[in-house]
Each structure stands twice: as C-alpha cells, then as structure tokens.
Residue frames as qw, qx, qy, qz and C-alpha x, y, z in Angstrom:
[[0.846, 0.320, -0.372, 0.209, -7.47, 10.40, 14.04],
 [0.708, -0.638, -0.016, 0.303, -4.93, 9.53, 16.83],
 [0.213, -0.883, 0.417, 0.023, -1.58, 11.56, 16.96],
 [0.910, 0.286, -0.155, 0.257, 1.21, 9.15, 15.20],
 [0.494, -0.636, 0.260, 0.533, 5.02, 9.48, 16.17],
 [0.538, -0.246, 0.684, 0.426, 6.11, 8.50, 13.07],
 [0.369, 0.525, 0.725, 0.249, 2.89, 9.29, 10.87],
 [0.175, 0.232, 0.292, -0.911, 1.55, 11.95, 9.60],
 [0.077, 0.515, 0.854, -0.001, -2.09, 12.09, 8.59],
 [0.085, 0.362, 0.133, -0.919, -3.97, 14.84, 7.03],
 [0.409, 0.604, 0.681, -0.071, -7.54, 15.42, 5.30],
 [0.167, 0.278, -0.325, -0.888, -7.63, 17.12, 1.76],
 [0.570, 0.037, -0.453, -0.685, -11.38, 16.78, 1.75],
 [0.921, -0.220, 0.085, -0.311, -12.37, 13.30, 1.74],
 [0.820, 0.219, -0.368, 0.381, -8.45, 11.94, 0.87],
 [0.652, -0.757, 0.018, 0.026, -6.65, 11.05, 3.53],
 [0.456, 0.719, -0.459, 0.255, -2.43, 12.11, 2.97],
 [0.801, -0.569, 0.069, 0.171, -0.48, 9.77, 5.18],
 [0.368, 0.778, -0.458, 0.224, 3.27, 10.67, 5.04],
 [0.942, -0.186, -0.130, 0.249, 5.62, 8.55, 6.32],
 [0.269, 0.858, -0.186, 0.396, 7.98, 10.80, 8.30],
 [0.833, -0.337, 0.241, 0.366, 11.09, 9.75, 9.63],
 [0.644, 0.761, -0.066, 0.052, 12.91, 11.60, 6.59],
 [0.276, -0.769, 0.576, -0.019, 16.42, 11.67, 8.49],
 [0.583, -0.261, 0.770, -0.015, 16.38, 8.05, 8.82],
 [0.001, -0.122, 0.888, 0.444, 15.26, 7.46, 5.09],
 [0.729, -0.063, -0.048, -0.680, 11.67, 6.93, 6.21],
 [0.417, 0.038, -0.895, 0.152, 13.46, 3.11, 7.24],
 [0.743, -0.380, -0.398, -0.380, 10.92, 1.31, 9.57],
 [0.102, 0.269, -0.822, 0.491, 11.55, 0.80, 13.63],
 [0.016, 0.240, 0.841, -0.484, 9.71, -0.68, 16.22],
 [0.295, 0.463, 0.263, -0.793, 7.35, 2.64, 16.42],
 [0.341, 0.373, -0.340, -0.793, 6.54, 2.54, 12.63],
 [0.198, 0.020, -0.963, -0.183, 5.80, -1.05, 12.00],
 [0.048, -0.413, -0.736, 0.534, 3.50, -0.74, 14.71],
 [0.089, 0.542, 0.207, -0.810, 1.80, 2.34, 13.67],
 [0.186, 0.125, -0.580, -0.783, 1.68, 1.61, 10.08],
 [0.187, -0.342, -0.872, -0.295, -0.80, -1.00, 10.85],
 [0.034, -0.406, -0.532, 0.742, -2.80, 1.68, 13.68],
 [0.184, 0.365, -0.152, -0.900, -3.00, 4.18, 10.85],
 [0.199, 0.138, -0.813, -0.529, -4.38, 1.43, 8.34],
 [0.188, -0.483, -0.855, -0.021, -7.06, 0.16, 10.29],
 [0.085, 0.597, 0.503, -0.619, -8.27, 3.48, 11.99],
 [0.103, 0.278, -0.607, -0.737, -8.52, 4.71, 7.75],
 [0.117, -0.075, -0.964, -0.227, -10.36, 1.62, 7.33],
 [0.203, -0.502, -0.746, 0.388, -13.38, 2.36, 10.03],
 [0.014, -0.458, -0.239, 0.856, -13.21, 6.24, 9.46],
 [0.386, 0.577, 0.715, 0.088, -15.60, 7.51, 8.63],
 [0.017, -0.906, 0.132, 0.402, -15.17, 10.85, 5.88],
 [0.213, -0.627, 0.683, 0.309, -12.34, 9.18, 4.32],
 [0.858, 0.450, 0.045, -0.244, -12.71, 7.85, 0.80],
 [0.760, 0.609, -0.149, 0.170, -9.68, 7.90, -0.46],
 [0.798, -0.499, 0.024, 0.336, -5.75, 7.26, 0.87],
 [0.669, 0.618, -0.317, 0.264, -2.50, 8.44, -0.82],
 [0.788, -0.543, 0.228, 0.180, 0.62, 7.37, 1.04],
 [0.368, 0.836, -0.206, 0.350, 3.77, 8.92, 0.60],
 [0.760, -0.378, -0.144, 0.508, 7.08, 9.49, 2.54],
 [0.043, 0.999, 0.025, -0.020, 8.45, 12.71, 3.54],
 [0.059, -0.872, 0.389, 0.293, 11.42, 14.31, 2.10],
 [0.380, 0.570, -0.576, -0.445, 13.56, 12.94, -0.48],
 [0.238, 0.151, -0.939, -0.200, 12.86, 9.51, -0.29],
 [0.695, -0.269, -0.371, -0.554, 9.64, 6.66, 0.09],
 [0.670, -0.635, 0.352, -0.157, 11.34, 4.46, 2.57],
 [0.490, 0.358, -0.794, -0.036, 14.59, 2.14, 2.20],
 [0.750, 0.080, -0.644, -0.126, 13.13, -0.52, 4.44],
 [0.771, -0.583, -0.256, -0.031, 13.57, -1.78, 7.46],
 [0.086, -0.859, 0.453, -0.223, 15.65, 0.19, 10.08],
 [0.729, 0.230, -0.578, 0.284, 18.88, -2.13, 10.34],
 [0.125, 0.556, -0.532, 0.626, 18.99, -0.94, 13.91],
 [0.655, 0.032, -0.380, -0.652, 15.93, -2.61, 14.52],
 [0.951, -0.007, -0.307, 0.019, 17.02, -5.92, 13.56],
 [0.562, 0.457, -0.623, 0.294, 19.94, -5.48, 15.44],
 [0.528, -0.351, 0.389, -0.669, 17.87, -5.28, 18.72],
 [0.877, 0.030, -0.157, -0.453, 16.03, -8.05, 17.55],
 [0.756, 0.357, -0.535, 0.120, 19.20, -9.88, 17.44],
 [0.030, -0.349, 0.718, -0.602, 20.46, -9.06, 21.00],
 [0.562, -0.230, 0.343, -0.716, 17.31, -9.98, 22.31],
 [0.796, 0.415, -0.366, -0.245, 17.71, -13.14, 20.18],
 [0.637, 0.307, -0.617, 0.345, 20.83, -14.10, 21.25],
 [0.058, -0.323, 0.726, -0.604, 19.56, -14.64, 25.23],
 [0.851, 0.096, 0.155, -0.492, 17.02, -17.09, 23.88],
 [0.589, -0.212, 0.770, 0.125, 17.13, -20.88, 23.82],
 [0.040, -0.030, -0.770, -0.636, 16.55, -22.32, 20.10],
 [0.041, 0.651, 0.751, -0.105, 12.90, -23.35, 20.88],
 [0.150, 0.865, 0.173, -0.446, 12.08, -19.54, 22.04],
 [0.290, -0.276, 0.499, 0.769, 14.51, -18.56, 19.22],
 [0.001, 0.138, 0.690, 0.710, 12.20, -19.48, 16.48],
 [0.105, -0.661, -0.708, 0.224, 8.96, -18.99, 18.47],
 [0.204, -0.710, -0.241, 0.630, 9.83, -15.56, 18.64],
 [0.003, -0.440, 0.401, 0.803, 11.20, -14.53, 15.38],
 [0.009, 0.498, 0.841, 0.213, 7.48, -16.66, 13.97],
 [0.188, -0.799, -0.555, 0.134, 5.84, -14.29, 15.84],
 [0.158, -0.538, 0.167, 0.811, 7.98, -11.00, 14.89],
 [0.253, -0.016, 0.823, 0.508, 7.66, -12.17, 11.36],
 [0.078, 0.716, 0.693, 0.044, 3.55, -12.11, 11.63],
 [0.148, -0.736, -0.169, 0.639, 3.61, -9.05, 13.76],
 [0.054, -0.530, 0.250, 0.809, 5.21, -7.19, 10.74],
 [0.209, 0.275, 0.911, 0.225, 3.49, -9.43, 8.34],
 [0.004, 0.828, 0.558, -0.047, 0.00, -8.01, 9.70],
 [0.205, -0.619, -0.021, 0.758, 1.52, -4.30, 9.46],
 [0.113, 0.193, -0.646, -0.730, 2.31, -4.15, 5.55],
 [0.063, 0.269, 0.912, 0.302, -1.39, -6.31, 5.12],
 [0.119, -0.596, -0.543, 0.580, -3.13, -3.41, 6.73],
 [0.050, -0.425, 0.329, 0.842, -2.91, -1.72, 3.47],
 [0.346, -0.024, -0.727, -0.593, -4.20, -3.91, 1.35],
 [0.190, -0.436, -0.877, 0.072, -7.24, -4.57, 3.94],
 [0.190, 0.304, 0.063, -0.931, -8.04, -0.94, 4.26],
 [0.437, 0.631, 0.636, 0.078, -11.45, -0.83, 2.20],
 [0.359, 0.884, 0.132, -0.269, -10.79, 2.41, 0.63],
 [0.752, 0.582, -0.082, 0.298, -8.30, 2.89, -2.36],
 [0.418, -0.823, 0.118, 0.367, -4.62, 3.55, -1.33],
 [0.623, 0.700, -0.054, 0.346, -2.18, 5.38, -3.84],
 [0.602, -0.624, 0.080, 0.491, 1.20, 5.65, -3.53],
 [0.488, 0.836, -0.131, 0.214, 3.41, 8.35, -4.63],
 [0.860, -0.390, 0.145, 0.295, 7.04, 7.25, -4.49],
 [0.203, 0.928, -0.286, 0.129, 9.99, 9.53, -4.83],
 [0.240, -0.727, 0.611, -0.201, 13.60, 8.60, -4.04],
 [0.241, 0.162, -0.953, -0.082, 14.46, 5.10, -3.08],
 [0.737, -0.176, 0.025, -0.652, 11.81, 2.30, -2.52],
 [0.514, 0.288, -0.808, 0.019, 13.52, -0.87, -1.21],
 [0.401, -0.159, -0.872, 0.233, 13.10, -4.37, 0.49],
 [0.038, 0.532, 0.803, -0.265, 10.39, -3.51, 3.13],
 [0.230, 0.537, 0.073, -0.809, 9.21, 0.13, 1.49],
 [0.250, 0.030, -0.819, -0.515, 9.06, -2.07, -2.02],
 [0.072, -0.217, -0.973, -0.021, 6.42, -4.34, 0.21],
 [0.132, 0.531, 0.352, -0.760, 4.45, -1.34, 0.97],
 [0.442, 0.383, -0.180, -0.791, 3.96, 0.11, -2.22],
 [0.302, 0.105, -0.792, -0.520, 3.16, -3.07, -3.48],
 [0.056, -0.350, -0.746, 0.564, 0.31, -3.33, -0.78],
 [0.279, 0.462, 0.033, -0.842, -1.26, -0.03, -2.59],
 [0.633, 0.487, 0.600, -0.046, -3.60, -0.55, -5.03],
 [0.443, 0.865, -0.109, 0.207, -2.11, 2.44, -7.64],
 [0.527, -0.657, 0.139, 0.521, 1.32, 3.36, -7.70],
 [0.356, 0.907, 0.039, 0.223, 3.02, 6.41, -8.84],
 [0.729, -0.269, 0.153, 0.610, 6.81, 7.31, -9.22],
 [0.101, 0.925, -0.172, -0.324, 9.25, 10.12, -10.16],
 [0.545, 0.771, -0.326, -0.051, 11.24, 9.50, -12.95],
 [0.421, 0.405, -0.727, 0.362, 14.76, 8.59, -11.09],
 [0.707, -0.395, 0.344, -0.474, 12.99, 6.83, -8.10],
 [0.376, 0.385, -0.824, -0.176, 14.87, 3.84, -7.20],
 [0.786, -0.327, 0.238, -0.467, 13.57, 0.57, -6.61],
 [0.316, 0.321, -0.891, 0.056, 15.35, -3.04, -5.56],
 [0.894, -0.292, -0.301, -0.157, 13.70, -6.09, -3.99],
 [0.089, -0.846, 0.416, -0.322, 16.60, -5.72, -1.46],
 [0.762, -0.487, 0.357, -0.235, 16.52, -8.98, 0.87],
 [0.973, 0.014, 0.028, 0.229, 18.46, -11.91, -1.21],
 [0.622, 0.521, -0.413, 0.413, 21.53, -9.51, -0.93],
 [0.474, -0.409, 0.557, -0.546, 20.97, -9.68, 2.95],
 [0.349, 0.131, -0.924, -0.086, 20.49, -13.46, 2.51],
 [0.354, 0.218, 0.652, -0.634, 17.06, -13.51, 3.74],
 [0.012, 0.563, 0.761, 0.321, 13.65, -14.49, 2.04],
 [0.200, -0.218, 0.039, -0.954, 11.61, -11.51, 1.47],
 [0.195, -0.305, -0.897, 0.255, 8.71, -12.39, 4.15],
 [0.133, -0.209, -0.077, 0.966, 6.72, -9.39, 3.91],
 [0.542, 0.510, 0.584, -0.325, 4.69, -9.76, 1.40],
 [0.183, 0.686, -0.425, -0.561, 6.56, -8.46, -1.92],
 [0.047, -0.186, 0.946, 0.263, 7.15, -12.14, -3.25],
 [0.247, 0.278, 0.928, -0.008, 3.75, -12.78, -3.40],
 [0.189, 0.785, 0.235, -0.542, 2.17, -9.52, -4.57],
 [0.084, 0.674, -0.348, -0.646, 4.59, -8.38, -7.14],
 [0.117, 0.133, 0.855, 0.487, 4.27, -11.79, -9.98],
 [0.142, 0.732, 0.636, -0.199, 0.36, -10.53, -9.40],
 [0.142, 0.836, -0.117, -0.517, 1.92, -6.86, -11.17],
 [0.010, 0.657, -0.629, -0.415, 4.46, -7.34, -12.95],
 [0.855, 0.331, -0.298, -0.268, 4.41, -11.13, -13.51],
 [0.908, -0.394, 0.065, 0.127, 5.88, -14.31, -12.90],
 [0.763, 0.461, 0.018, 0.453, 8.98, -14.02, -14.95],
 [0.121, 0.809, 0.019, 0.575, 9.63, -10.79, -14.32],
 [0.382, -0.770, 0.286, -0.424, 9.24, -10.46, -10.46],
 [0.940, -0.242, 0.152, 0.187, 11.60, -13.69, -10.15],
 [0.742, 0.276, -0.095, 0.604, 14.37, -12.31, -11.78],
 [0.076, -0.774, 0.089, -0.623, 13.95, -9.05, -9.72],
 [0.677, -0.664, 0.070, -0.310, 14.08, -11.00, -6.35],
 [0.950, -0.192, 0.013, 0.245, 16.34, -13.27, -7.27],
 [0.746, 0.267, 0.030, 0.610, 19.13, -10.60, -8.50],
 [0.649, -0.313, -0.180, 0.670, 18.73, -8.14, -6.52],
 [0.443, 0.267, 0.339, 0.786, 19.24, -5.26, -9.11],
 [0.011, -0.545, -0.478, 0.689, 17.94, -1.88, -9.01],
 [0.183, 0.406, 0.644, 0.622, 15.70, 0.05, -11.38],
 [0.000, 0.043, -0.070, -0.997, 14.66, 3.38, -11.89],
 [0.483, 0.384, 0.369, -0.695, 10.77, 4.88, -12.19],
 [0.308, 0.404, -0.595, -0.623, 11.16, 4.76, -15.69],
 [0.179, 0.219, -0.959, 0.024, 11.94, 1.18, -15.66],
 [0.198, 0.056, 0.540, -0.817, 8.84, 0.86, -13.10],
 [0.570, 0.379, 0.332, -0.649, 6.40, 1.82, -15.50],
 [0.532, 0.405, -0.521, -0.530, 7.31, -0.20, -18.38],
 [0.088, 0.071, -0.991, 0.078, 7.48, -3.23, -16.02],
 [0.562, -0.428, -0.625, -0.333, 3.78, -2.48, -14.87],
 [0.573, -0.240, -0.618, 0.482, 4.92, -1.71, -11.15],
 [0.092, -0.429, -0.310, 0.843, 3.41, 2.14, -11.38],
 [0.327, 0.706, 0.628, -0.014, 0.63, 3.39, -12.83],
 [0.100, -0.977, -0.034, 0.184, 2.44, 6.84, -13.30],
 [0.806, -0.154, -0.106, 0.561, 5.56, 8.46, -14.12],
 [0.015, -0.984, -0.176, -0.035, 6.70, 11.90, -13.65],
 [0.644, 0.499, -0.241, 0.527, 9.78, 14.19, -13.76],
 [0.039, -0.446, 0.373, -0.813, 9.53, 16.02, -10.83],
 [0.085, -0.244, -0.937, 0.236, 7.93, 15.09, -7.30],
 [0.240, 0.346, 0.008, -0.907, 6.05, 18.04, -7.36],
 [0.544, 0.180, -0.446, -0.687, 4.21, 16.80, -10.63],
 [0.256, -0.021, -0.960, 0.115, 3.97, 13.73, -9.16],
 [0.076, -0.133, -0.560, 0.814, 2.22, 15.05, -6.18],
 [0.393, 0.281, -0.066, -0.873, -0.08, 17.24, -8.04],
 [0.526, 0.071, -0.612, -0.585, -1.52, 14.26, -10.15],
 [0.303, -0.320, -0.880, 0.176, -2.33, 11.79, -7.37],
 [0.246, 0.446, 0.347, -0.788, -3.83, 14.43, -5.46],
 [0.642, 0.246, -0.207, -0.696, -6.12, 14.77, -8.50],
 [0.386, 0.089, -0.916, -0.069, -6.46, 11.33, -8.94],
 [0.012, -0.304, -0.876, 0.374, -7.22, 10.34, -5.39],
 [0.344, 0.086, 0.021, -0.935, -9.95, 13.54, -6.02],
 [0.701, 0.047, -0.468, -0.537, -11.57, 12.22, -8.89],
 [0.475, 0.044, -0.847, -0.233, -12.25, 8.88, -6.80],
 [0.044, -0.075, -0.595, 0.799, -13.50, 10.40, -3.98],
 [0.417, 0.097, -0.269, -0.863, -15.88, 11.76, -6.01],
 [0.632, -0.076, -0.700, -0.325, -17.30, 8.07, -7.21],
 [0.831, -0.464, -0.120, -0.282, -19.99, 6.04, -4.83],
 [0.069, -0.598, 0.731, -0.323, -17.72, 4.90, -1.91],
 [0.814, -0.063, 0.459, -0.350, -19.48, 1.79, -1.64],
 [0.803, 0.587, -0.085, -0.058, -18.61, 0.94, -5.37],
 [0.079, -0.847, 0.483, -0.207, -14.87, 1.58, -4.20],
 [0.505, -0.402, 0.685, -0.337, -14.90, -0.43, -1.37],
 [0.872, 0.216, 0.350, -0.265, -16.91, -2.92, -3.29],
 [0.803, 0.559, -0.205, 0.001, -14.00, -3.33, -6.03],
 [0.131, 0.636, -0.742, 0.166, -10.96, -3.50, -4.01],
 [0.530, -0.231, 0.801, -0.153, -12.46, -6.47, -2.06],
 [0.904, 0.211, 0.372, 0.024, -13.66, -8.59, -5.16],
 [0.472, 0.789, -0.392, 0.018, -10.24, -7.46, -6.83],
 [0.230, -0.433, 0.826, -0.277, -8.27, -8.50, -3.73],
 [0.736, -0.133, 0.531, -0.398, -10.65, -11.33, -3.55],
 [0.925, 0.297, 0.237, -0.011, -10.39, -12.92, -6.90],
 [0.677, 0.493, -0.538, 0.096, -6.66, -13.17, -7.37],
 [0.339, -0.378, 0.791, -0.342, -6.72, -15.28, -4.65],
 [0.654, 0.250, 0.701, -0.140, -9.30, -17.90, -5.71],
 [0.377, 0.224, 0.842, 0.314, -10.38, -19.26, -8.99],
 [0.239, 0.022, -0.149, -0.959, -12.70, -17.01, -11.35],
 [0.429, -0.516, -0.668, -0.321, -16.11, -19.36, -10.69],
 [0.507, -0.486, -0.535, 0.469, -15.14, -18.34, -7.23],
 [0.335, -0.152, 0.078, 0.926, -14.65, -15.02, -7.86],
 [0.266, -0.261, -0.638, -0.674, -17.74, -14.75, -9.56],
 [0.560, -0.567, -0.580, 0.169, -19.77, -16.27, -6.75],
 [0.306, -0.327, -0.270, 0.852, -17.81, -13.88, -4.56],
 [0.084, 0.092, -0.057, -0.991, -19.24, -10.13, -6.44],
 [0.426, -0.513, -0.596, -0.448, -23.13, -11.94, -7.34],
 [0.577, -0.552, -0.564, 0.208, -23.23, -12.17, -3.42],
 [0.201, -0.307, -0.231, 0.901, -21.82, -8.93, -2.58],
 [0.190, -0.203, -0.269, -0.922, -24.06, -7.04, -5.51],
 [0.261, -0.251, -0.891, 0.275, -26.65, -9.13, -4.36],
 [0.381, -0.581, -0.400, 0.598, -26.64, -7.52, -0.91],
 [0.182, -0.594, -0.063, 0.781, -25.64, -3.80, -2.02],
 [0.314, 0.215, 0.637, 0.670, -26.28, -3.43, -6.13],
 [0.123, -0.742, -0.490, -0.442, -30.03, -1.62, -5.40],
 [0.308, -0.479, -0.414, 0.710, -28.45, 0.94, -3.10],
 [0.149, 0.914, 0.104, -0.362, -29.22, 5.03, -3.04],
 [0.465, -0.513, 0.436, 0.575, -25.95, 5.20, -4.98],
 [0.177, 0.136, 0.763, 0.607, -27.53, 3.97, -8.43],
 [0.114, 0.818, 0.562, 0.039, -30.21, 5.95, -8.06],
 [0.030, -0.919, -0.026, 0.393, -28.35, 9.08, -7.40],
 [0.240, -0.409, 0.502, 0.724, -25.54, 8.23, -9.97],
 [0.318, 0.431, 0.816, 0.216, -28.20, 7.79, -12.56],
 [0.109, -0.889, -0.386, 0.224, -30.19, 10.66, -11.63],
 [0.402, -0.483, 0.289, 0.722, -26.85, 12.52, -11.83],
 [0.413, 0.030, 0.701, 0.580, -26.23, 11.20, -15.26],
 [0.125, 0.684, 0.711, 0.107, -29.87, 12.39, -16.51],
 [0.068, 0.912, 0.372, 0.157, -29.52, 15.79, -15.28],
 [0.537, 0.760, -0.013, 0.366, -26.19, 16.36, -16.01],
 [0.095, -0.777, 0.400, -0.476, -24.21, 17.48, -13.06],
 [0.392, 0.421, -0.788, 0.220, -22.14, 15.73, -10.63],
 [0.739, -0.493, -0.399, -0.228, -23.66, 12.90, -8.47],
 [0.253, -0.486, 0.525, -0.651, -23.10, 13.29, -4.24],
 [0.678, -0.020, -0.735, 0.021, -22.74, 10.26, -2.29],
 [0.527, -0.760, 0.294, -0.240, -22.75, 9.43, 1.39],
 [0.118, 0.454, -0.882, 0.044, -19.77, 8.09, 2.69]]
C-alpha cells in the first residue's frame, strides 16, 4: 500500500484498518484527504490479501466534515472566475469529491465503520457509503448542510432514505438536528451500539474477522448485487445475480465450503 498523508492503513490479517487521521483538525476533510480517500479506496479494491475494510477516525472523533478552510480556498479561487468558469468549476469540484465518498461503496470488499465522537455533513456521507455501521453510545450525528444553506451533494441524500427510510431521512436533512448513537440504532443507521470506543473497537475487529473468514468471492459477489439492486427494479436485480452466479456459482469455494461443512472444521479460501 502507498504511504497516505492523511491515512493510515494497516493489515490485521486479511482486514484492512484505515484510520482517518487528522485528529487535531476533527478528522474534517482538505484538499489532501478528499483526494486520498478515494486513492486508499480503490488501491483496497485491487489488493490483493485484503478481504475485509473497517474505517475509522483517529482520536476522539469520526470526522465533522468538510474542512471549512477548504471551501474557503475554493471561494478565493472562485471569486477570480467569470460566471461561466464559476459554475464549470464548482460542477467539476462537486464530482471530484462526489467520486471520493463513491470509492467506498465501489470497493468490492465489505467496509465497516466504527464511529466515535461526532459524524457530520461530509463524515455522515462516508459512513453512509459503508456497508455496516457501528457507533459509541454518545456519538453524534447531524446531516449538517441545510444549516450552511447548501444541498447535501455528496451522497447522504440519496443513501440514507435506502437505511433509515424515506420519512425519516427527510426530516433529518431537512432540520438539521442532531442525534446521538443511541438514537442511530433505533433509526437503523448502525448496526451496533456500544458504551465505550474500546468495546466498539473490539467488536468490529471481530466482526470484520468473522467475514474474512467467509469465501471472498461470495463477499464481493453480495455487495455488488446489493449495491446493484437498490438501484434497479427486482426483475432486474434478479437478472443481475442469475448472470453473476451463472459465471462464478461452480467455483472451488463451494466445494471447499461444503467439504468444510462435512468434516467439520473451518473452510480456507483463496483470496
């Protein structure tokens, strides 16, 4: 793996522990990190070894979002453009960070987050990128942007009625409000809660284990016809996993998890 500024990146096993580490600044998002988040997400994707993700943020918080210093570049650099380049540019910022936060959810291998502290406006679009998420108890979270009088653009509006619901993740975007872990898991927005980060910690790490463990093809093979069908229609959806088993259903994998099963002891995949 490449050297991050901003990342870190370590192997327990076959899970791969990114940490988002900026911890002064909140774990808030500049230039470097935006950039990197999507490096780390695609070289994850390709590597090979690496079954499993968990993604985290170091020290006392997950990330509050985009560094406001940031945007205030964004603005100088803004404000020595004509209108045309005006919106050309901030179309093309917009993607740019777009494709950063989608790099998560296009990884093929599971990513779990374990979110401590605060999780707002762009750290909110992250964890809702992950495919699990896990929280401490008094972890706060807030759809941040409508009190910055912006459309979240990110990718949180369109993920989170897919968790939570429609109801639900409209009155969260549209007011603003914050809410606790607790709160979290009774909405459906974390798979987890815990009192301490510590315990937190300790249970994804076992988690991400135990899915390391399972055929990495099977993995891979459920986040994309998960991701795939709540985009499209369930005949389509359907179509979509006949044509993938298809292709991959009569691999070594069911022979060795079978085999396993038969003689009792734990089955060994290749990545």
């Amino acid at each position: 793996m490449t050297d991050f500024e901003t990342f870190l990146v370590e192997m327990d096993g076959a899970v791969a522990r990114v940490t988002m580490n900026r911890p002064r600044k909140a774990n808030c998002l500049n230039a470097t990190m935006w950039r990197e988040l999507k490096s780390v997400f695609d070289e994850l994707d390709a590597a090979e070894g690496v079954r499993v993700v968990v993604l985290a943020g170091q020290g006392r918080f997950f990330s509050a979002g985009i560094d406001l210093e940031y945007l205030f570049t964004v603005q100088q650099t803004l404000s020595r453009m004509s209108e045309g380049r005006k919106q050309e540019y901030l179309h093309h910022f917009i993607i740019d960070l777009q494709a950063s936060v989608n790099a998560i959810e296009n990884c093929c291998k599971p990513v779990l987050a374990a979110i401590q502290g605060v999780c707002i406006g762009g750290g909110l679009d992250i964890a809702a990128a992950c495919d699990l998420r896990y929280a401490t108890a008094k972890a706060r979270f807030c759809v941040k942007e409508v009190d910055l009088a912006i459309v979240a653009d990110l990718g949180v509006l369109q993920r989170l009625p897919g968790i939570v619901g429609q109801g639900i993740a409209r009155e969260l975007a549209l007011t603003g409000r914050q809410f606790n872990g607790r709160e979290a898991g009774s909405l459906g927005l974390v798979n987890g809660v815990f009192a301490t980060a510590g315990e937190m910690q300790e249970s994804v790490m076992a988690t991400a284990r135990g899915l390391a463990a399972k055929s990495p093809l099977t993995l891979r093979g459920i986040k994309a016809t998960m991701n795939f069908s709540r985009d499209h229609s369930v005949a389509e959806g359907l179509g979509f996993v006949a044509a993938r088993n298809a292709a991959m259903l009569l691999s070594p994998d069911l022979e060795e998890a079978v085999s396993a099963a038969m003689e009792k002891r734990e089955p060994l995949f290749d990545d």
